[in-house]
C-alpha positions as CSV (number, residue, x, y, z in Angstrom):
1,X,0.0,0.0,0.0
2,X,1.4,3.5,-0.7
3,X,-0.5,6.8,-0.1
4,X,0.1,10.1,-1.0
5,X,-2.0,12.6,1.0
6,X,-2.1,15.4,-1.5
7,X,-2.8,19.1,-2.6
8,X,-2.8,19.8,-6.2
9,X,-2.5,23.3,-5.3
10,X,0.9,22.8,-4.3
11,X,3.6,22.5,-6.3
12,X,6.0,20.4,-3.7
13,X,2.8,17.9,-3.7
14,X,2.2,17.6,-7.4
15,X,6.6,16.9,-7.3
16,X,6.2,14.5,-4.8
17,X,2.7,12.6,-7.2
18,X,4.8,13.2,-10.2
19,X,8.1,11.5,-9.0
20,X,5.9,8.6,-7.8
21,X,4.5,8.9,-11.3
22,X,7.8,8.3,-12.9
23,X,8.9,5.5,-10.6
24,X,6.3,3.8,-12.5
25,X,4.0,3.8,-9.0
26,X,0.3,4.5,-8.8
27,X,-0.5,5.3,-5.2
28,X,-3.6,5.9,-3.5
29,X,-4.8,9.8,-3.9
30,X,-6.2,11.1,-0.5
31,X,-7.3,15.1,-1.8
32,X,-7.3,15.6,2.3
33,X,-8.2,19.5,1.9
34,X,-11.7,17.5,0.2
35,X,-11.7,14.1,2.1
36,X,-10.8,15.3,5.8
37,X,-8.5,13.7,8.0
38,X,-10.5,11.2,10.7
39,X,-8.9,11.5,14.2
40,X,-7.8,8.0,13.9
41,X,-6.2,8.6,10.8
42,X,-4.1,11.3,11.7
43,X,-2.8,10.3,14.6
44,X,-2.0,6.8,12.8
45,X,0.1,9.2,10.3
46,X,1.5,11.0,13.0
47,X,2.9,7.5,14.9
48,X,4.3,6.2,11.5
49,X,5.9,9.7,10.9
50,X,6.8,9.6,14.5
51,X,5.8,13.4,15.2
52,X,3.7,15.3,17.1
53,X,0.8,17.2,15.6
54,X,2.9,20.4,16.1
55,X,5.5,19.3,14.2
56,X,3.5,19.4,11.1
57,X,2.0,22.8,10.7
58,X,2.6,25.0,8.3
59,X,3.8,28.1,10.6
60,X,3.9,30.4,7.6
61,X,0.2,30.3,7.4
62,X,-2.3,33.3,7.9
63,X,-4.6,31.3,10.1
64,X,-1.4,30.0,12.2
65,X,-0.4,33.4,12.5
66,X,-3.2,34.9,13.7
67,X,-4.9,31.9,15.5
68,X,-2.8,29.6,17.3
69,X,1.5,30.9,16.7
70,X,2.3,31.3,20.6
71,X,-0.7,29.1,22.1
72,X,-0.3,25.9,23.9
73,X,-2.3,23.4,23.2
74,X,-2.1,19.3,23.5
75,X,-1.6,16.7,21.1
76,X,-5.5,15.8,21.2
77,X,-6.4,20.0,20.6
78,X,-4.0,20.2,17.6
79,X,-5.4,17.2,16.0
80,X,-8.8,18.7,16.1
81,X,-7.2,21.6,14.6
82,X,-5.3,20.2,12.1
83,X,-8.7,18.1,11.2
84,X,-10.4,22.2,11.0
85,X,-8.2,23.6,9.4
86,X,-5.7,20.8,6.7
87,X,-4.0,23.7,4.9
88,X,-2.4,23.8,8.0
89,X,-0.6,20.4,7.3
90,X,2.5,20.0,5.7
91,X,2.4,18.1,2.6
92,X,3.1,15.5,0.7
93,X,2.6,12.8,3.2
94,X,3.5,9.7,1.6
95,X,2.5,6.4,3.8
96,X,3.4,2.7,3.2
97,X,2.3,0.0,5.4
98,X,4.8,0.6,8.1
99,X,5.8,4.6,7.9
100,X,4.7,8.1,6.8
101,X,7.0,10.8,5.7
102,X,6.9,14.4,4.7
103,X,8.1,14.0,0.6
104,X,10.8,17.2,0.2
105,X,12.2,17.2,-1.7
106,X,10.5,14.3,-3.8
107,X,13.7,12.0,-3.7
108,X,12.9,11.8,0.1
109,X,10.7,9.2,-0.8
110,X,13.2,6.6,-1.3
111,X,13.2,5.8,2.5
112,X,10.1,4.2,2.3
113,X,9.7,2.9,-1.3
């Protein structure tokens, strides 16, 4: 299983679909500004990353900037954040069946392919 949770918006996302792409690999598609994030599901990404929700938030953000840069909050808050608001999350995530990673550059990927 591979998965690429993905924002064609973004240009280091459509690099990360593309050099999958190439590799001759056709991963799952999760559009997760459409589909949402469950709870579940994010915090299963954030174990196989290994991170905390903090650590994957975009901090350059207008919403970060003005809503939440210099608040505390726990995991469990930010993941009902993040689920709110999933411009906020860095992207690519690419996930096989054992880990997650943040693909940038693209050829980061290679760690879990």
């Amino acid at each position: 299983m591979l998965k690429i949770y993905h924002n064609p918006r973004c240009s280091k996302s459509r690099a990360g679909l593309q050099y999958l792409q190439e590799k001759g690999l056709e991963p799952e598609i999760r559009l997760y500004l459409k589909h949402e994030f469950t709870e579940a599901e994010l915090a299963d990404v954030l174990m196989r990353m290994a991170k905390k929700p903090a650590e994957i938030i975009r901090t350059q953000e207008k919403i970060y900037k003005t809503d939440f840069k210099g608040k505390n909050f726990t995991d469990e808050e930010w993941i009902k954040i993040l689920i709110e608001y999933p411009n906020l999350i860095q992207r690519p995530i690419v996930v096989n069946d054992h880990r997650a990673i943040f693909a940038v550059p693209a050829e980061k990927m290679e760690e879990i392919l």
